[in-house]
N, C-alpha and C positions, 0 to 999 in steps of 0.2 A: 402323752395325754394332755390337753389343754387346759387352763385353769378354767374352774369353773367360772360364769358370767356372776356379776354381784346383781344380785334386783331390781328393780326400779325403784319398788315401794319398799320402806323402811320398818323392817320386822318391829311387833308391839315391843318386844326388849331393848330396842336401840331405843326408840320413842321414848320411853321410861327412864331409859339413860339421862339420854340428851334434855328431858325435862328438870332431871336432877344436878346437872351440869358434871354428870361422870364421864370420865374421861374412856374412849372409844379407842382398841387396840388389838387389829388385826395379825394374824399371821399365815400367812399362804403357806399352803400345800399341806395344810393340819386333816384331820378329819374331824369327825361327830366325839371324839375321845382325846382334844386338844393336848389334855393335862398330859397322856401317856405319850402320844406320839410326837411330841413338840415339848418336853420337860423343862429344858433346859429355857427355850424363850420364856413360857408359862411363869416359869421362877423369875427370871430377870424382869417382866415384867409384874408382878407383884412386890418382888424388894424393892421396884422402884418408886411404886406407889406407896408403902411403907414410909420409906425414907420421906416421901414428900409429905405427908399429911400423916405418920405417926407419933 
């Protein structure tokens, strides 16, 4: 199965992001329920943002 195409137009949540100057961090081949099917990245990428600005 292909990965899905990303958008053109930039979802109101990134927008809000990117006004706040937060940091933007994808993970392919995740679903709609990131945290369960993708645990392990989910977690590495919040310890790392911890570490940085905890």
């Amino acid at each position: 199965m292909p990965e899905p195409t990303t958008p053109s137009t930039p979802t109101p949540s990134l927008l809000a992001a990117e006004r706040i100057g937060a940091a933007d961090t994808e993970i392919s081949g995740g679903s709609h329920a990131i945290v369960l099917s993708r645990a392990d990245e989910v977690t590495q990428v919040v310890v790392g943002a911890l570490r940085e600005n905890g």
